[in-house]
C-alpha positions in Angstrom: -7.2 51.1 46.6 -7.4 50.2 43.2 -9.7 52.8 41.1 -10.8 52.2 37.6 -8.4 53.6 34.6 -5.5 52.3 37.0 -3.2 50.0 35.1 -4.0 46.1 36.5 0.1 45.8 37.0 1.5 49.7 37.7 5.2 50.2 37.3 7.1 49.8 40.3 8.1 53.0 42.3 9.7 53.9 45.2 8.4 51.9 48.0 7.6 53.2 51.7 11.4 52.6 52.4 13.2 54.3 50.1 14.1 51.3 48.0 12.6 50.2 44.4 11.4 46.8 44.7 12.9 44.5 42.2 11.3 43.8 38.9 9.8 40.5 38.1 11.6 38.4 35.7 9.4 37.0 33.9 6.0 37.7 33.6 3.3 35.1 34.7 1.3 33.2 31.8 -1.5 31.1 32.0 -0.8 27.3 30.2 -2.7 25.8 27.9 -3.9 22.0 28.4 -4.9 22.0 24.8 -2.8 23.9 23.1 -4.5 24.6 19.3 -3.2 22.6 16.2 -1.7 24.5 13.9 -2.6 24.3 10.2 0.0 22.6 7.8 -0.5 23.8 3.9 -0.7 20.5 1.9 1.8 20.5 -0.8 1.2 19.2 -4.7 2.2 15.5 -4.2 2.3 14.9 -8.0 -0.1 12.5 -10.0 -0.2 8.8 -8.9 2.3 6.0 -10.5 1.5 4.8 -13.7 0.7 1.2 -13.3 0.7 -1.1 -16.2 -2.7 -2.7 -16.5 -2.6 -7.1 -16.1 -2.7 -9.2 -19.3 -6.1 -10.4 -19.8 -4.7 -13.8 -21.4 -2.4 -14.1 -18.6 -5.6 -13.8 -16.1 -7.3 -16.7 -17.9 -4.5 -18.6 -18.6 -4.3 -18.7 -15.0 -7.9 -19.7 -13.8 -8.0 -22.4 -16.6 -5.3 -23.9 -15.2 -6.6 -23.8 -11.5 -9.6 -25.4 -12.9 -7.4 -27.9 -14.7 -8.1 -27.5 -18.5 -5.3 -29.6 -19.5 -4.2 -27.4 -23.1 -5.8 -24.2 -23.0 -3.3 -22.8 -20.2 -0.5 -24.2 -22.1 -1.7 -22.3 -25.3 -2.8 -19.0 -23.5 0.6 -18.4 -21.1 2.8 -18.8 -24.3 0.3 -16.3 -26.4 0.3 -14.1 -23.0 4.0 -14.2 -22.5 4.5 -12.9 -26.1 2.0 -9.8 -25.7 3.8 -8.7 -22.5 7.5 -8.8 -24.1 6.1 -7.0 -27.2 3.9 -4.4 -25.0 4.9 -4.0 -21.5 1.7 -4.8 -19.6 1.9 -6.9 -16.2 0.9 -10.1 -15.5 4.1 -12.0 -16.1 4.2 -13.7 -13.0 0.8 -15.0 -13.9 1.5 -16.1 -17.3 3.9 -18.6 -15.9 2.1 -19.6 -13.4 -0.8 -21.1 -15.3 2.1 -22.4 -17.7 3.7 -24.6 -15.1 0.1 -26.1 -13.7 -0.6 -26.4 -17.7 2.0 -28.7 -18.3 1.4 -30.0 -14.6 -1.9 -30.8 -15.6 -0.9 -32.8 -19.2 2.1 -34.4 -17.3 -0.9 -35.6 -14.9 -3.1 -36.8 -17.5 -0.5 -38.6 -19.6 0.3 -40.8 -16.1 -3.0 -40.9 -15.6 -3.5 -41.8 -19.3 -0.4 -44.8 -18.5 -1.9 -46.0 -15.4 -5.4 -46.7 -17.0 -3.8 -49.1 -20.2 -1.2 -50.4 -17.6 -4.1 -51.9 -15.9 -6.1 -52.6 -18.8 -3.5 -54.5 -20.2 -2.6 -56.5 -17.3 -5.9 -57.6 -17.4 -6.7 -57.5 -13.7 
């Protein structure tokens, strides 16, 4: 019988035969289904990239050309294109974008510009 102060697993001793019983290898454990996550420090992950702010002439030299304003893009991506070499900012890609619509756009108006006198001087 098992009295209190007895230990809950006693030592193995001599058993009624004469014999010590083997010893378990390995004692039992109970598992854990949800085993507890472990907290990782967070490390210093330095300070953000510098990122080089967007030409604002670039940015309307742009839009003016999407809304087709046949001269101002023209003027702007040249006067953009010149700030960025001289400072570094970004926007480059932009810059010649709204130059090649810009002179898109004039190349459009001077054929349009052809068409209209060819037909006014045809006289139909």
């Amino acid at each position: 019988m098992h009295t209190p102060g007895d230990d809950a697993f006693p030592t193995p001793g001599p058993s009624a035969y004469g014999r010590t019983p083997a010893p378990q290898p390995y004692p039992v454990q109970q598992w854990n289904a949800y085993p507890q996550a472990t907290q990782v420090p967070m490390g210093w992950v330095g300070p953000p990239p510098i990122v080089a702010p967007t030409n604002v002439l670039a940015i309307i030299s742009l839009v003016s050309a999407l809304i087709a304003i046949p001269l101002l893009p023209v003027i702007l991506g040249h006067l953009s294109l010149g700030q960025i070499n001289r400072t570094g900012e970004g926007g480059r890609g932009m810059a010649i974008a709204g130059l090649v619509l810009g002179y898109l756009s004039i190349a459009g108006w001077f054929l349009l510009f052809l068409l209209v006198l060819a037909v006014g001087l045809s006289g139909i």
